[in-house]
C-alpha positions in Angstrom: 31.6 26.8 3.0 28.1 25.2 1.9 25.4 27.1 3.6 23.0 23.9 5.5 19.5 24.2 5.4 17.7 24.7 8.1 15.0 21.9 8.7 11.5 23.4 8.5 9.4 24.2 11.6 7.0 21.4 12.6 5.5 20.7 15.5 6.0 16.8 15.4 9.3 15.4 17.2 13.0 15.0 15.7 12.1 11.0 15.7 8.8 11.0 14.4 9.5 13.3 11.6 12.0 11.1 10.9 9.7 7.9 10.4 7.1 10.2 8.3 10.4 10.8 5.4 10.7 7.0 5.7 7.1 6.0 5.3 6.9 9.0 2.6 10.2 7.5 0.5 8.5 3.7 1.5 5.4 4.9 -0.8 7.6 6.5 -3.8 9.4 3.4 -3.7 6.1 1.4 -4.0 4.7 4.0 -6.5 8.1 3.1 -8.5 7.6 -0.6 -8.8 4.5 0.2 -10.1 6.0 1.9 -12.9 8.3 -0.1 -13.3 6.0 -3.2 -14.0 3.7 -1.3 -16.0 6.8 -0.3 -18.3 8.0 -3.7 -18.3 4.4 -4.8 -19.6 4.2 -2.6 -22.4 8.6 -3.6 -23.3 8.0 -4.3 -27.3 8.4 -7.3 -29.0 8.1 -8.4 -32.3 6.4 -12.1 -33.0 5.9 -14.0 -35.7 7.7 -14.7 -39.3 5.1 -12.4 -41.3 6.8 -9.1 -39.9 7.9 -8.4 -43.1 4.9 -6.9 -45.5 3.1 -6.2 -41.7 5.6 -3.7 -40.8 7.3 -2.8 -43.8 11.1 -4.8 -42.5 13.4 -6.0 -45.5 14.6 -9.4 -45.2 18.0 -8.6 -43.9 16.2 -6.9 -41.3 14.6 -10.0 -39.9 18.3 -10.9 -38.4 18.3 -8.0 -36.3 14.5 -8.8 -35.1 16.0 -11.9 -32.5 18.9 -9.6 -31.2 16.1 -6.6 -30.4 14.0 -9.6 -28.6 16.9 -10.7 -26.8 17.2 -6.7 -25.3 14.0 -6.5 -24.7 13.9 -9.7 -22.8 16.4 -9.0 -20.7 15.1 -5.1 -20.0 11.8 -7.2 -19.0 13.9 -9.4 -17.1 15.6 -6.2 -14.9 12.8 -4.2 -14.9 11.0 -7.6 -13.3 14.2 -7.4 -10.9 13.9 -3.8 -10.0 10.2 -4.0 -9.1 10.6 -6.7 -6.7 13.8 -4.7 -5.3 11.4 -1.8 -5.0 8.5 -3.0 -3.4 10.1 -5.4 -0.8 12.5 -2.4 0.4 9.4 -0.3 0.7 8.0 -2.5 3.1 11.2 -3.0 4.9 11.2 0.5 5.3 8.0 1.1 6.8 8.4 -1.9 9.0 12.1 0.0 10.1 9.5 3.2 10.4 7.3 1.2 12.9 10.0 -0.1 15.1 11.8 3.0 15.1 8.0 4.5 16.5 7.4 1.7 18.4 10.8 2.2 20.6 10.0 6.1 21.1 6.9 5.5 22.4 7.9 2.6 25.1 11.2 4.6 25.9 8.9 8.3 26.1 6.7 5.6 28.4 9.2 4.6 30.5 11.4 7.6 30.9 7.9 9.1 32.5 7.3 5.9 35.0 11.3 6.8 36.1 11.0 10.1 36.3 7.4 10.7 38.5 
């Protein structure tokens, strides 16, 4: 049988611990679409007609220079995808952490009104 860890000791509540791990994976994601765009900056491409004598391509090689634009185009175009992907979910996520916060608090509120 796995052996389950045990969650470590922390003073903080079930719930709110809970929200922290979403507003902590909320940032990585954002940290990641960061990458992710500055990768997508920096994808190579090669311009112009004079590529030969600058970087040393035969002729025949000049037909493969459009097909390693066209894969670099479209890893700019998914890395573009990924990014937004990234950054909106963050933000979902830490508007899911707030409601989830939001609703322990008001229920902790009014479970003490009921109960005094």
């Amino acid at each position: 049988m796995p052996v389950r860890s045990q969650p470590a000791p922390t003073d903080k509540g079930g719930l709110e611990v809970a929200t922290d791990k979403l507003r902590s994976f909320a940032n990585v994601m954002t940290t990641s679409a960061v990458n992710v765009d500055g990768i997508k900056a920096a994808t190579p491409r090669f311009e112009g007609w004079n590529l030969v004598p600058a970087a040393g391509i035969p002729l025949i090689g000049l037909l493969y220079v459009n097909r390693l634009n066209t894969i670099s185009d479209v890893w700019a175009d998914c890395a573009g995808i990924l990014r937004e992907v990234l950054e909106v979910d963050g933000e979902l996520l830490v508007t899911v952490a707030d409601n989830y916060r939001a609703a322990e608090e008001k229920s902790t509120a009014a479970s003490n009104a009921i109960n005094l």
